[in-house]
C-alpha positions as CSV (number, residue, x, y, z in Angstrom):
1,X,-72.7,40.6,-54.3
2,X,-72.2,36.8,-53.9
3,X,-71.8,36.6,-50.2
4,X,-75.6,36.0,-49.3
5,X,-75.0,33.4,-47.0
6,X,-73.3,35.8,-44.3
7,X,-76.6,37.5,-43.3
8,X,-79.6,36.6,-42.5
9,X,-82.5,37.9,-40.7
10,X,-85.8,36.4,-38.7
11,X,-88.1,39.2,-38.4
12,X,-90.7,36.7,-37.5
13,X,-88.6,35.8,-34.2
14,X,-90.6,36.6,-31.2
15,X,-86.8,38.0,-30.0
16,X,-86.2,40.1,-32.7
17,X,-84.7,42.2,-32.2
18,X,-82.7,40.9,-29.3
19,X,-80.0,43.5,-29.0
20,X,-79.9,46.8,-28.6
21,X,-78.8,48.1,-32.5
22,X,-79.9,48.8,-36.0
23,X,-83.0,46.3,-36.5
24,X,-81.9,46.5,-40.4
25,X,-78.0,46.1,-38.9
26,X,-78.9,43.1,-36.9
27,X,-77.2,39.6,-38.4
28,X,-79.4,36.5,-36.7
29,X,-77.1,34.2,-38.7
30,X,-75.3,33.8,-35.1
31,X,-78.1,33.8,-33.1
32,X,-76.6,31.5,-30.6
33,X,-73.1,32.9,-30.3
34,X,-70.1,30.0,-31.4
35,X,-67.9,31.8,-29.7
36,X,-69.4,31.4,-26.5
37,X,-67.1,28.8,-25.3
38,X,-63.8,31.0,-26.0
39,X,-64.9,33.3,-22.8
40,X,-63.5,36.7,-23.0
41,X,-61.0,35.1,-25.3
42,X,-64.3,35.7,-28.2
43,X,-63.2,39.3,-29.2
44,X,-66.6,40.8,-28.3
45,X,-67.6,42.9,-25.0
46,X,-69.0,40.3,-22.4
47,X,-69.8,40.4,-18.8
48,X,-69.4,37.2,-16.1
49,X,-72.0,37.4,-13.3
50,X,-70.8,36.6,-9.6
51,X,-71.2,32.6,-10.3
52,X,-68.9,33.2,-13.7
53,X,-71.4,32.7,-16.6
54,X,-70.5,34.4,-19.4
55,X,-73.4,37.2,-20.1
56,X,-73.5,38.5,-23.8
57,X,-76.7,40.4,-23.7
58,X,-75.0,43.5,-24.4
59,X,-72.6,42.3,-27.4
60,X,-73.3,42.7,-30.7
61,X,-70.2,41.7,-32.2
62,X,-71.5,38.6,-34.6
63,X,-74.6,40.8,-34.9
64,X,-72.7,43.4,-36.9
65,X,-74.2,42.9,-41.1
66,X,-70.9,43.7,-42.4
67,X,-68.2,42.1,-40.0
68,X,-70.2,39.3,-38.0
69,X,-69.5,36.5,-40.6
70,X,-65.9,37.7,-40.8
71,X,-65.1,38.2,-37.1
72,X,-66.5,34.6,-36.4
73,X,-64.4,33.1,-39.2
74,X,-61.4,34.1,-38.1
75,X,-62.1,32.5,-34.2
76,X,-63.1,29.2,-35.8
77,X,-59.8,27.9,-35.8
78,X,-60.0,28.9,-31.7
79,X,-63.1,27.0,-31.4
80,X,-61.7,24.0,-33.5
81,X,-58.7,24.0,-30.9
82,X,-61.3,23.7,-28.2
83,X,-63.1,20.7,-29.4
84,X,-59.6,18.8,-29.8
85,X,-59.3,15.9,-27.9
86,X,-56.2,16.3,-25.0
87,X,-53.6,13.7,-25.4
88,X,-50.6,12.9,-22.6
């Protein structure tokens, strides 16, 4: 109770569902994955194709109803590190 905001769900979404789990699992709060940038640093399961884009079809990680929210909160500190600007 009280934690709402860490799911939500587009049914309506001509994607949905877009990965291979549990339609009544599947968290489209993340739809567009913030960890993307972290690489394989993100915790999940993805794949780099031969010209090294990062390929997260088959991840599910901020998907997950119950650990999505939490597993992206505790990278957000990564991601903050990321956007940092570089000083020398």
């Amino acid at each position: 109770m009280g934690h709402n905001y860490k799911f939500v769900q587009n049914k309506a979404c001509e994607f949905f569902p877009c990965h291979n789990m549990n339609k009544d699992e599947l968290n489209c709060l993340f739809c567009y994955c913030p960890l993307y940038a972290l690489k394989e640093n993100c915790g999940g399961n993805p794949t780099f194709l031969e010209d090294g884009t990062k390929d997260c079809s088959n991840c599910t990680v901020t998907h997950q109803k119950g650990s999505g929210y939490d597993h992206v909160m505790n990278k957000i500190m990564d991601i903050l590190e990321l956007g940092k600007k570089q000083s020398k």
